[in-house]
C-alpha positions as CSV (number, residue, x, y, z in Angstrom):
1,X,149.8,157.7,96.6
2,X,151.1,155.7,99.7
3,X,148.1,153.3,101.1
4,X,150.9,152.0,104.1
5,X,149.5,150.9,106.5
6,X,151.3,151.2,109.9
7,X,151.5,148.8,112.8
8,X,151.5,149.7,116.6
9,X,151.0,148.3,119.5
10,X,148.6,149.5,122.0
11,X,148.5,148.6,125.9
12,X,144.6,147.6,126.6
13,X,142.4,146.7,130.4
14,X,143.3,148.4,133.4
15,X,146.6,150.0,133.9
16,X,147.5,148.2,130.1
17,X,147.0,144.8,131.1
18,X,147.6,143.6,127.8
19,X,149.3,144.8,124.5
20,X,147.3,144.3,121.0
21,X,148.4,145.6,117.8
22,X,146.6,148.1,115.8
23,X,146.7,148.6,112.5
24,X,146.0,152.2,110.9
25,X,145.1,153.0,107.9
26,X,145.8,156.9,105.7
27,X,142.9,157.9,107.2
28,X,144.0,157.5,110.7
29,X,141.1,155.0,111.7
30,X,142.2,152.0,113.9
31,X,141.7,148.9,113.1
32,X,142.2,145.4,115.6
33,X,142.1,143.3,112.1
34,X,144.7,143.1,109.6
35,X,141.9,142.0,106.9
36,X,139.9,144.6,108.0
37,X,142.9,147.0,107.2
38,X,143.2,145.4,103.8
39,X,139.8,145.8,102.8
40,X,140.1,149.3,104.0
41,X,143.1,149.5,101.3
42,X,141.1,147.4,98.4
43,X,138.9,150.3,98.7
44,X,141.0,153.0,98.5
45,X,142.9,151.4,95.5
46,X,139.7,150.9,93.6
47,X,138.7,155.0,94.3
48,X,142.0,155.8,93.1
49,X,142.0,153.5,89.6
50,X,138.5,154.9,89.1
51,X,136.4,152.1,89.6
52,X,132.7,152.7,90.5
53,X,131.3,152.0,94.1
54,X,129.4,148.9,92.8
55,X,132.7,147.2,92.0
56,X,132.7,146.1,96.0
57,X,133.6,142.5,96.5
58,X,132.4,142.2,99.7
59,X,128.7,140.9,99.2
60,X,125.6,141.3,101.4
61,X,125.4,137.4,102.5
62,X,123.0,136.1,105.1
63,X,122.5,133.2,106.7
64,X,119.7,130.4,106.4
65,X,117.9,131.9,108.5
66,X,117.8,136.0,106.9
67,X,120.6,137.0,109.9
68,X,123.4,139.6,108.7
69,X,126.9,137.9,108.3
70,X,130.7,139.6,108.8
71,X,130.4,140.8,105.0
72,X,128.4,144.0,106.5
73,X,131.5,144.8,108.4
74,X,134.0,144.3,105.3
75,X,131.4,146.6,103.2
76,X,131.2,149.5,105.7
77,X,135.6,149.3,105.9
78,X,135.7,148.9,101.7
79,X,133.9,152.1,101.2
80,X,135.5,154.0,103.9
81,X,138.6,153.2,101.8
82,X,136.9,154.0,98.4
83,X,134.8,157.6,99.9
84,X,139.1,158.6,101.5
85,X,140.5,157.9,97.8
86,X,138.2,159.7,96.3
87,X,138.4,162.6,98.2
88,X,142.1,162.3,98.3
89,X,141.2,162.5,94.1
90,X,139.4,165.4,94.4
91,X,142.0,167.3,96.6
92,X,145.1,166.0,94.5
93,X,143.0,167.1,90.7
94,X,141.8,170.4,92.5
């Protein structure tokens, strides 16, 4: 199964007033964040070796003060990697 993720560069602002790259993952979604993209692919690997959705490493951590961190962000990519590899499981075994 190829998890490649491709690299483009996107014009952004008015009248593409600035280039950004883009990194996209199998699944077509766009992603500004190369470590977003890899926790997309974590994901997706652990689907496709079988490992169970509690094996996330991205943890729910808060701050002092009971505010949400980045980690929600990280979790919500990971298992939009795992839920695409297992589907892709699903099609491929069916």
């Amino acid at each position: 199964m190829n998890l490649e993720i491709k690299t483009v560069v996107r014009n952004f602002g008015l009248m593409g007033g600035y280039e950004r790259k883009v990194y996209i993952t199998p699944d077509g979604d766009e992603h500004w964040s190369m470590a977003y993209a890899g926790a997309w692919r974590k994901g997706a690997q652990a689907a496709l070796s079988g490992k169970p959705e509690s094996s996330c490493p991205y943890k729910d951590h808060r701050t002092y003060y009971g505010a949400v961190t980045w980690s929600r962000a990280f979790q919500r990519i990971w298992f939009a990697g795992y839920r695409w590899g297992r589907k892709q499981e699903t099609t491929v075994g069916a």
